[in-house]
C-alpha positions in Angstrom: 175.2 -171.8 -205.5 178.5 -173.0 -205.4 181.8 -172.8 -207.3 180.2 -172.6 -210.5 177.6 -169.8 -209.7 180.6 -168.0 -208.6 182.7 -168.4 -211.2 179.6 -167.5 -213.9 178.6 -164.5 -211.3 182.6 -163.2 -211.3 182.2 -160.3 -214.4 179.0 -158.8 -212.2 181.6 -158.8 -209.3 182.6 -154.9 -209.9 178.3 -154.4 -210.0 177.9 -156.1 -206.8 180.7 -154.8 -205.1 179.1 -151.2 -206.2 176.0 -152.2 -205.2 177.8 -153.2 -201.8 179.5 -149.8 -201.1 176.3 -147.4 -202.1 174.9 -149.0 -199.4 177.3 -148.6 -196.7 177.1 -145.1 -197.8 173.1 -145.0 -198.1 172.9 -146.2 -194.0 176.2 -144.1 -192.9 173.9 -141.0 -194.5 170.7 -142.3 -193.0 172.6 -142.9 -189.4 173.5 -139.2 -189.6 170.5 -137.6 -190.6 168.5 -139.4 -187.8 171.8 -139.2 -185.3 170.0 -137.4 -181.9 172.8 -134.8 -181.4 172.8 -133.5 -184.9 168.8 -133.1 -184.8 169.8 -131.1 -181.8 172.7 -129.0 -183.2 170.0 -128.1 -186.1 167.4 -127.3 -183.7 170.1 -124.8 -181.7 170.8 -123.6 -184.8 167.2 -123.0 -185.9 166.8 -120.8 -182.6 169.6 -119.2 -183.4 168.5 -118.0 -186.9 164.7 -116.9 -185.3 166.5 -114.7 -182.7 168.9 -113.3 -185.2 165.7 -112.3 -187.4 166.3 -114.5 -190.2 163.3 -116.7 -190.3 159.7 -115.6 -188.7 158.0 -117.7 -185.9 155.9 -119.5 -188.8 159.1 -120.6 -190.3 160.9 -121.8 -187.5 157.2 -123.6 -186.6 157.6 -125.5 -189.7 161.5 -126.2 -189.5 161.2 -127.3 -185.8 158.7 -129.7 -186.7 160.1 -131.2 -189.5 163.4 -131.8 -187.2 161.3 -132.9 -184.1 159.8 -135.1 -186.4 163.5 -136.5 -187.5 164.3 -137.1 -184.3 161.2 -139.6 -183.3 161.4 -141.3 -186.6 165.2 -141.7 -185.6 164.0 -143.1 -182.0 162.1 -145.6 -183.2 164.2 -146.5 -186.0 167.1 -146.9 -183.8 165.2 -148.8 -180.9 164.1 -151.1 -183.6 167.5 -151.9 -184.8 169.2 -152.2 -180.9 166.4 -154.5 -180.5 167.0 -156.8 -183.6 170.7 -156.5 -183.2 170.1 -157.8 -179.6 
């Protein structure tokens, strides 16, 4: 585009540096959620809450597969991007 796209683009600058940062903080999120250890923390902590009394087996049957399911959507996600980042 050049130095005059630039210079015409310059007062959507503070949009696209927006734009720029609510990403950053969309993938830092995402990273997190999907993160293997924290999936595992939550499970520990799902266990914990079923032998405390706090949720029934059919709960902590649901909630442990919603996390289990986390956890091989963040496998695959992450193999996928070691691969393309290789």
């Amino acid at each position: 585009m050049g130095l005059i796209g630039e210079v015409l683009l310059l007062p959507f600058a503070p949009v696209r540096g927006s734009a720029w940062v609510i990403g950053q903080v969309l993938r830092e999120a995402e990273r997190i959620y999907y993160d293997p250890a924290t999936v595992r923390a939550e499970l520990a902590r799902l266990e914990e809450r079923l032998e405390a009394g706090e949720i029934d087996e059919e709960e902590f049957d649901r909630l442990e597969d919603e996390l289990l399911d986390r956890l091989e959507t963040g496998s695959r996600s992450g193999a996928l991007t070691n691969d393309w980042m290789s």
